[in-house]
Structure formats: C-alpha cells, structure tokens
C-alpha positions in Angstrom: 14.6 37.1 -1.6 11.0 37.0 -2.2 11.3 35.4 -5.7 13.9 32.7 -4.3 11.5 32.0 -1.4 8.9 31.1 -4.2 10.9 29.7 -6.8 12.3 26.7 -4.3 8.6 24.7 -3.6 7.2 25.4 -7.4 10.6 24.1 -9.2 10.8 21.1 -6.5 7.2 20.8 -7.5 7.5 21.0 -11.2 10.7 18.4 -10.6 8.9 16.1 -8.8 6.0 15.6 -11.3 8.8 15.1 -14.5 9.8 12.2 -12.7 6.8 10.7 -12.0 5.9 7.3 -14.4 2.5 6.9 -15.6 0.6 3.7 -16.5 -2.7 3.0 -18.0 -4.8 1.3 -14.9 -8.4 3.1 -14.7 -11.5 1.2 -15.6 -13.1 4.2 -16.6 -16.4 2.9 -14.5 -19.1 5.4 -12.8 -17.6 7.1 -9.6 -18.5 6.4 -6.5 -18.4 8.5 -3.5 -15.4 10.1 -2.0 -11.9 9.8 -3.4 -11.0 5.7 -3.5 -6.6 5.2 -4.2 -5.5 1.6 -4.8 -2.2 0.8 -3.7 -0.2 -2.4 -5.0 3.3 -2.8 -3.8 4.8 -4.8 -6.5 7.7 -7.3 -5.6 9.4 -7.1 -9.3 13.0 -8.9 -8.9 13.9 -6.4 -11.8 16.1 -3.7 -9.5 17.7 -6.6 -8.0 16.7 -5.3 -4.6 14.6 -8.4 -3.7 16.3 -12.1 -5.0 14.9 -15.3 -4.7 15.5 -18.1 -6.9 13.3 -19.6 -9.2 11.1 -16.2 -9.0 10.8 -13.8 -11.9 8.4 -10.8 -13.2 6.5 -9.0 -11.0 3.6 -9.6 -8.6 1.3 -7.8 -5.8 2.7 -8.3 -2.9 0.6 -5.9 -1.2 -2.7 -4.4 -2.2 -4.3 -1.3 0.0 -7.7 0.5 -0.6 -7.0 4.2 0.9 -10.7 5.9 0.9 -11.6 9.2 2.1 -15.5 9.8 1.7 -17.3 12.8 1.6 -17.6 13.0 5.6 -16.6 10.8 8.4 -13.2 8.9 8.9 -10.6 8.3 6.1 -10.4 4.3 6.0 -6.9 2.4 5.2 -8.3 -1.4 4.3 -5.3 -4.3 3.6 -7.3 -6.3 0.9 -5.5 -10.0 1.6 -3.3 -10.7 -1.9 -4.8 -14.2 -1.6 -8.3 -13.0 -1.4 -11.3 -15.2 -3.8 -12.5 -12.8 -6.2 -13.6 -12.7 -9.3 -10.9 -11.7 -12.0 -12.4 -10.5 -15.0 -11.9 -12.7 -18.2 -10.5 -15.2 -16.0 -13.0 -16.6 -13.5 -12.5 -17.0 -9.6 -8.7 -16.6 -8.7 -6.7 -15.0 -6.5 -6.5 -11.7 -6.4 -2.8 -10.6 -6.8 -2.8 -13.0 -10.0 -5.1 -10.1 -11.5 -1.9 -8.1 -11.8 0.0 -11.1 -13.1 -2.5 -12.0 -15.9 -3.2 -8.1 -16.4 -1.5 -5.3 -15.2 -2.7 -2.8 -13.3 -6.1 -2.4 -15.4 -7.2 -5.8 -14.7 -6.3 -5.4 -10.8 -7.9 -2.4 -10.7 -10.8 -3.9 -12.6 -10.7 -7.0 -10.0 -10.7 -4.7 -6.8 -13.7 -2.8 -8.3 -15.7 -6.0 -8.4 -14.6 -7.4 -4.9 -15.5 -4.0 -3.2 -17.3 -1.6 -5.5 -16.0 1.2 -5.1 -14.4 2.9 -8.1 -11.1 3.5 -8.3 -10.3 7.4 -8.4 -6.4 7.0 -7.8 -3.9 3.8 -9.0 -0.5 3.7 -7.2 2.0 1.2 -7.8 5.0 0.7 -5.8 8.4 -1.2 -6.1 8.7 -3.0 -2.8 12.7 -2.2 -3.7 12.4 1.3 -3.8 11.4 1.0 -0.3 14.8 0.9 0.8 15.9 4.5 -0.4 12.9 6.1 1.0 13.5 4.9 4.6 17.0 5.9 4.0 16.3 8.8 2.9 14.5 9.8 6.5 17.4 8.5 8.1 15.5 5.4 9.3 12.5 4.4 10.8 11.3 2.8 14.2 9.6 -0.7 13.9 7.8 -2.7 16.5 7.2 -6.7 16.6 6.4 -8.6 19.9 8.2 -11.9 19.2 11.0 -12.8 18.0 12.1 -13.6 14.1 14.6 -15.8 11.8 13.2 -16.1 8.8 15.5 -17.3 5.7 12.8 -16.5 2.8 12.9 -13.1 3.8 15.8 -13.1 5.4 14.3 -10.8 9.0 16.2 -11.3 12.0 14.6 -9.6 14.5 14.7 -9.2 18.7 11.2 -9.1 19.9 10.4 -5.4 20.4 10.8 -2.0 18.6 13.9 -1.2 17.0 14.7 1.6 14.7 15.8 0.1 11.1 17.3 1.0 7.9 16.0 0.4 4.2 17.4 -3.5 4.2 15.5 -4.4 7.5 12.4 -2.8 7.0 12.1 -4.5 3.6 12.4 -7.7 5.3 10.1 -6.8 8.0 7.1 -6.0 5.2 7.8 -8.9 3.2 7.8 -11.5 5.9 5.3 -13.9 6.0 5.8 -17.5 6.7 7.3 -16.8 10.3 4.2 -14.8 11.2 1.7 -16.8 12.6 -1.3 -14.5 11.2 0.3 -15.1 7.7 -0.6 -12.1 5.2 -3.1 -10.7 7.7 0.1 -9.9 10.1 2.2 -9.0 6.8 -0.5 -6.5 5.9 -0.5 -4.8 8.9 3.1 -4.6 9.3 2.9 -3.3 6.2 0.4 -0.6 7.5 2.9 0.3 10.4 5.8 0.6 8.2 4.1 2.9 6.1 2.3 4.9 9.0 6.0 5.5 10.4 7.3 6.7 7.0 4.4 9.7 6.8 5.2 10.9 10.2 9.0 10.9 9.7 8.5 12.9 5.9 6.1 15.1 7.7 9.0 15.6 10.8 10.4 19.1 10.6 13.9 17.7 10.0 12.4 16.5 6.2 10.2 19.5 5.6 12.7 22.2 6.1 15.7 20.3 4.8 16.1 20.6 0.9 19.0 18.4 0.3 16.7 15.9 2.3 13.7 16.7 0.2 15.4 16.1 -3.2 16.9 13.1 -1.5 13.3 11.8 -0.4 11.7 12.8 -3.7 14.3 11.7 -5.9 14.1 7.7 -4.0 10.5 7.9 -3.7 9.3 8.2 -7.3 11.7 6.6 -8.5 10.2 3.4 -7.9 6.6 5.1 -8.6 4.2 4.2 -11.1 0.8 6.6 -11.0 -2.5 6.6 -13.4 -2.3 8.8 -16.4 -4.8 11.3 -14.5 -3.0 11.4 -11.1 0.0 14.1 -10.8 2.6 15.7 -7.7 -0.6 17.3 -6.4 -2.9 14.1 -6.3 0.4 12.5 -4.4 0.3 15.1 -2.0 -3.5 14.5 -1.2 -3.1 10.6 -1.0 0.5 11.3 1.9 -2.6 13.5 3.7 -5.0 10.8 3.2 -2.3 8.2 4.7 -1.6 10.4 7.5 -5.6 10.5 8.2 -6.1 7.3 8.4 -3.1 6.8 10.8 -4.5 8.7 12.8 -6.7 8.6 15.9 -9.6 9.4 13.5 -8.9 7.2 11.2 -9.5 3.7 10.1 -7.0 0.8 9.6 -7.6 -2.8 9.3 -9.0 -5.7 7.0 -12.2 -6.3 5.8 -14.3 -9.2 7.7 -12.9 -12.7 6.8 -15.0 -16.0 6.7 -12.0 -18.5 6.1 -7.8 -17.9 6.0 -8.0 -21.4 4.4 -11.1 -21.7 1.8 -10.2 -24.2 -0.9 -12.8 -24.1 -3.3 -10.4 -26.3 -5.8 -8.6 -25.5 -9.0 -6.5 -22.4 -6.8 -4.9 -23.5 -3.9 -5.4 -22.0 -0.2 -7.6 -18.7 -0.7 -8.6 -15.7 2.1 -12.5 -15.9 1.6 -14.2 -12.3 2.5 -17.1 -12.9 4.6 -20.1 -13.2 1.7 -22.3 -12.1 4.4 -20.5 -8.8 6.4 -18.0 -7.8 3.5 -20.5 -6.3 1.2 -21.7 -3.7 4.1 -18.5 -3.1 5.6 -17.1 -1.8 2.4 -20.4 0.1 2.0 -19.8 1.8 5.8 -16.5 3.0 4.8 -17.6 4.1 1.5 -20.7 6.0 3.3 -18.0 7.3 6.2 -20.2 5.6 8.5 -17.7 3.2 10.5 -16.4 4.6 13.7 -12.6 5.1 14.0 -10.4 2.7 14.9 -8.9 -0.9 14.2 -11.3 -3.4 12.2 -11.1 -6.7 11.2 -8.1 -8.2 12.9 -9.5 -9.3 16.1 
C-alpha cells in the first residue's frame, strides 16, 4: 500500500515532465538576483481555438515578469505588449514584435534590456490551451464592473462576477477594444484570470482527485512551451511563485507609465515606460524592496 501510495505522485511526476515542450529562449546573460520567469501567452491561430480573419502565425498577446527575490514580496508585473523598447538587431519597436521577428530568444533578449533583470525561467503559453485548463477545474469565477459586447473578441458579459467556462474566459483575457484602459485593463484581467486558476488547482477537489489531476496536467502542458533548463519541478516553483504574488503579500500591477499614446514615428501608438521611475521600480522589485500591494494602475 506503501509502494502504491508512492508510486502515484513520482509516475504523475515523471508523466508530467515527458510531455513538457522545450524551446531554446535564454540569453545566457549574468544572473541577477532572485529567480526572474517570463511569461508570453502566445495567440497562434494554429489550434484553431482563436479565429480571426486576415490573422496568421503567432504573436504575444500577453507578456508577464513573475520575480521572486531573495527576501521581500514576490512581484507579478504586466509588461504592456505595446511597450517602446529596444529590440535587439532591430532598433526601437514594440515589444511583442520581438517574438514576431525572433522567437522567444529575441523576447527574452528584449525584456532583459527594458528591465534588467535576467531571465532565469521562459514560459510560453497558447492562449487556446487556456480553454482545457479552466475546464479542467470545472470553471472559474470572473469579475468585471461594466458591461461587455465586444465582436473582435467576441465577450458578452453582464456587469459583475460570473463563474465561466474555457470559451468565456478566453474572451474575457483577450478583450481589449471594449475596455476603456485598453491593454492596461486586458493585463490585469489577465492577472485575475490566472490568480483564480492557481487557487482552484490548489482547491482540495483538484489536489486529491487523480482523474482530475491527469485531466489538469494533460490540458495544461499541452499547450506549454518551457526553456531547455526548466523541468515539472521548476513548474511547480513558478504555480508557488503565482500563488505569492496573489497574495496579500504579494505584488501585482504594471510598471510606471509616462504615455498610453507615445508616437515617436515609424511604429504606430506605443505604451512609453516612464524614462524617469521605470528604471527604479524594476530595481525595487528586483531588490524586494516594494511594499505589497497593487502598483502602477492608479
């Protein structure tokens, strides 16, 4: 009984890393302090779970910096896809068109230069594969104080919290041009949405359910793309990180912004980081020195 007891956790283990895809994304540059994951949901029209026409390949729909430093509070930070950065090779650009020109090396590569920490961790989900995981928790509760009919993303939604299924909260992430904060209000939808999904995989109904772990598992990294360093374990350590940051001492938010609008010609409407406050307040959360809480989105 002993032996069974075991066995179940180390082959769901072993399973779990065979199925994980790995890509080349690390810039190989000198650590910094703490343990710094990058995040990119990808919105690929590939698995035919997101369709609009005229759109094709893949691009960076969302792009999170999860840091945990050495002491103090675990930061979450929504870096705005739009943001003016410098891509390497490229010149100043936008920053999800890193991933477009380059993959996940030269996002990685652009992140690093726009905030300075090193990267440690890359993670790169299919906005698609969102579905099966909130399925596969049996749904998830959402909250948004107006109301929503939006056709690009196609969100319908009755001002107040509702709980959703793996169609809806898709919607809900991807939604932008009905909110009237734009990607600032997408990213931290985006934020709730994946806040609500750490709490209901670490709900005892998930954790001592194995059909229900297979299921979560199985629709999870399915639609996961990791470093060639980071394995099941490293995953484990980033859903703790997550659920730190969520928390009450944690850090969520977006770094300070100068403009929502800066045209500086040649790329359209850019998010322009504050020249002035960015630079320290990725050095706070780097040093653990912000106190917890909500930044950036007064």
């Amino acid at each position: 009984m002993l032996l069974l007891v075991l066995a179940w956790p180390i082959g769901l283990l072993l399973w779990a890393d065979g199925k994980i895809t790995h890509v080349t994304a690390l810039s190989g540059a000198a650590d910094t302090a703490g343990t710094t994951y990058l995040l990119a949901g990808s919105d690929s029209r590939d698995d035919g779970a997101i369709n609009e026409d005229g759109t094709e390949g893949a691009r960076t729909d969302t792009i999170m910096l999860l840091h945990e430093p050495e002491s103090g509070p675990t930061a979450l930070i929504s870096l705005p896809r739009d943001a003016y950065t410098d891509v390497p090779g490229h010149g100043p650009a936008k920053l999800n068109a890193a991933y477009a020109w380059g993959g996940p090396e030269l996002l990685v590569a652009s992140v690093e230069g726009l905030t300075g920490f090193t990267i440690d961790h890359y993670v790169e989900i299919g906005l698609g594969g969102v579905q099966g995981v909130v399925n596969a928790v049996g749904g998830v509760e959402l909250c948004l104080d107006y109301d929503v009919n939006d056709k690009r993303s196609g969100l319908k939604w009755k001002s107040g919290c509702h709980t959703v299924k793996g169609k809806k909260a898709l919607a809900f992430i991807r939604m932008r041009y009905a909110d009237p904060e734009g990607d600032i209000g997408r990213a931290e939808r985006q934020r709730q949405l994946v806040s609500k999904l750490v709490k209901q995989v670490a709900s005892p109904g998930v954790l001592v359910n194995p059909a229900k772990q297979v299921s979560l598992i199985d629709a999870g990294l399915s639609s996961v793309a990791v470093d060639d360093d980071t394995g099941i374990i490293d995953m484990g350590r980033l859903a703790l990180a997550f659920r730190a940051a969520g928390g009450p001492e944690g850090i969520t938010g977006a770094p300070p912004i100068a403009s929502l609008d800066y045209r500086p010609g040649g790329v359209g409407s850019t998010v322009l980081l504050d020249p002035d406050e960015a630079p320290g307040f990725f050095a706070d959360i780097m040093a653990g020195s912000l106190p917890a809480g909500k930044v950036g989105e007064e």
